[in-house]
N, C-alpha and C positions, 0 to 999 in steps of 0.2 A: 459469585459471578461465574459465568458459563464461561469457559477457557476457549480465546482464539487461538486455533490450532495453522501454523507455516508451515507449507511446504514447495519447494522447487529450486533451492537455493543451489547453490554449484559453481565451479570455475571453469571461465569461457575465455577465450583470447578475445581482443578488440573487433568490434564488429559483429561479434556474433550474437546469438539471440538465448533468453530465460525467460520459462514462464512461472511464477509464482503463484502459487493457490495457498487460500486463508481459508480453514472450517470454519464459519461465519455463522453457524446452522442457530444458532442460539441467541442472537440479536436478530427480530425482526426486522425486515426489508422496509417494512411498513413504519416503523416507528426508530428507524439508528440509520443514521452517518457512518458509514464506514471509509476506511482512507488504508495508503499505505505509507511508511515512514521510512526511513534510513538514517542510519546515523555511522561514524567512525569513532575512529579512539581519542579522544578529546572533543571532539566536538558535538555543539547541540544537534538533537534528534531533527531532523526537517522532514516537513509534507512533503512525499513525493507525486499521489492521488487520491483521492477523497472522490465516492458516487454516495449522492439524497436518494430519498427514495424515489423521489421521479425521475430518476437516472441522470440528472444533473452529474457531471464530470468537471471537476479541477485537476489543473497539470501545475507541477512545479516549471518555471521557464524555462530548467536544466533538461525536461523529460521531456517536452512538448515534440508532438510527430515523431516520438523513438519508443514510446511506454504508452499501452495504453489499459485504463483500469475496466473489467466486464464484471456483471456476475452471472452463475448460470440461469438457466430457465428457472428451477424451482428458487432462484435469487439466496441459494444456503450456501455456495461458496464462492467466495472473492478471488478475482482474476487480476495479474498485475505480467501484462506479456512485455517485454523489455524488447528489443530490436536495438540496431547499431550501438552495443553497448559500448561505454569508453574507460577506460583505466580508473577515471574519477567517479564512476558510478559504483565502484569498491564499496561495501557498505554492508552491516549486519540493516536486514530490511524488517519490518514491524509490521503487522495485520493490526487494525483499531477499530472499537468501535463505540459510539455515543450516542445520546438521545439526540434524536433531530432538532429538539426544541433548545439544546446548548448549542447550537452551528448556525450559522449563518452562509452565506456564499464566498464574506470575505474572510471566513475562521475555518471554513472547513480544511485548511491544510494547516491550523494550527493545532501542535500536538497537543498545548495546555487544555483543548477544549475537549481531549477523548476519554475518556472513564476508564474503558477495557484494553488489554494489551494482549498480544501472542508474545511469546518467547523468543521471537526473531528467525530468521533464518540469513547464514552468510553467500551474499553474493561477492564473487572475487574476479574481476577481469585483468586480464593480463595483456601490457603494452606487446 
């Protein structure tokens, strides 16, 4: 597998803003789901955004109007722009990506559905 490559990760007090980039370069636009995840220490990994290749966009209801997922024009790297971040949005975050044909509109934020991972990157906000 082609390695999703994170980067943008860093610590922000409350409020402030991260943008996150995935080298995505190596799963087609045209044929992979790609999403972002987060997870903490004990707990399961959750969808935070997931774009299809018709730019379909899913939000977790935690991220909606504060995070939002792009990719660029040549669609090789994934965007994840964070705004009003809050102390609970604390989380090593995941770049993913999967065949379009394992996703659905209602799974795309499910992680069990994604094949490839990046290695994480840590987001840390501070109250």
């Amino acid at each position: 597998a082609v390695p999703l490559v994170e980067s943008g990760g860093g610590s922000v007090q409350t409020g402030g803003s991260l943008t996150l980039s995935c080298d995505a370069s190596g799963y087609s636009a045209k044929t992979h789901c790609v999403g972002w995840f987060r997870q903490t220490p004990g707990q399961k990994r959750e969808g935070v955004a997931a774009i299809d290749i018709d730019d379909e966009t899913r939000y977790a209801d935690s991220v909606k109007g504060r995070f939002t997922i792009s990719r660029d024009g040549a669609k090789k790297t994934l965007y994840l722009q964070m705004n009003a971040l809050k102390p609970q949005d604390t989380a090593v975050y995941y770049c993913a990506a999967t065949p379009l044909e394992d996703t659905t509109m209602s799974t795309m934020l499910d992680p069990s559905v994604y094949m490839w991972w990046g290695q994480g990157t840590q987001v840390t906000v501070s109250a």
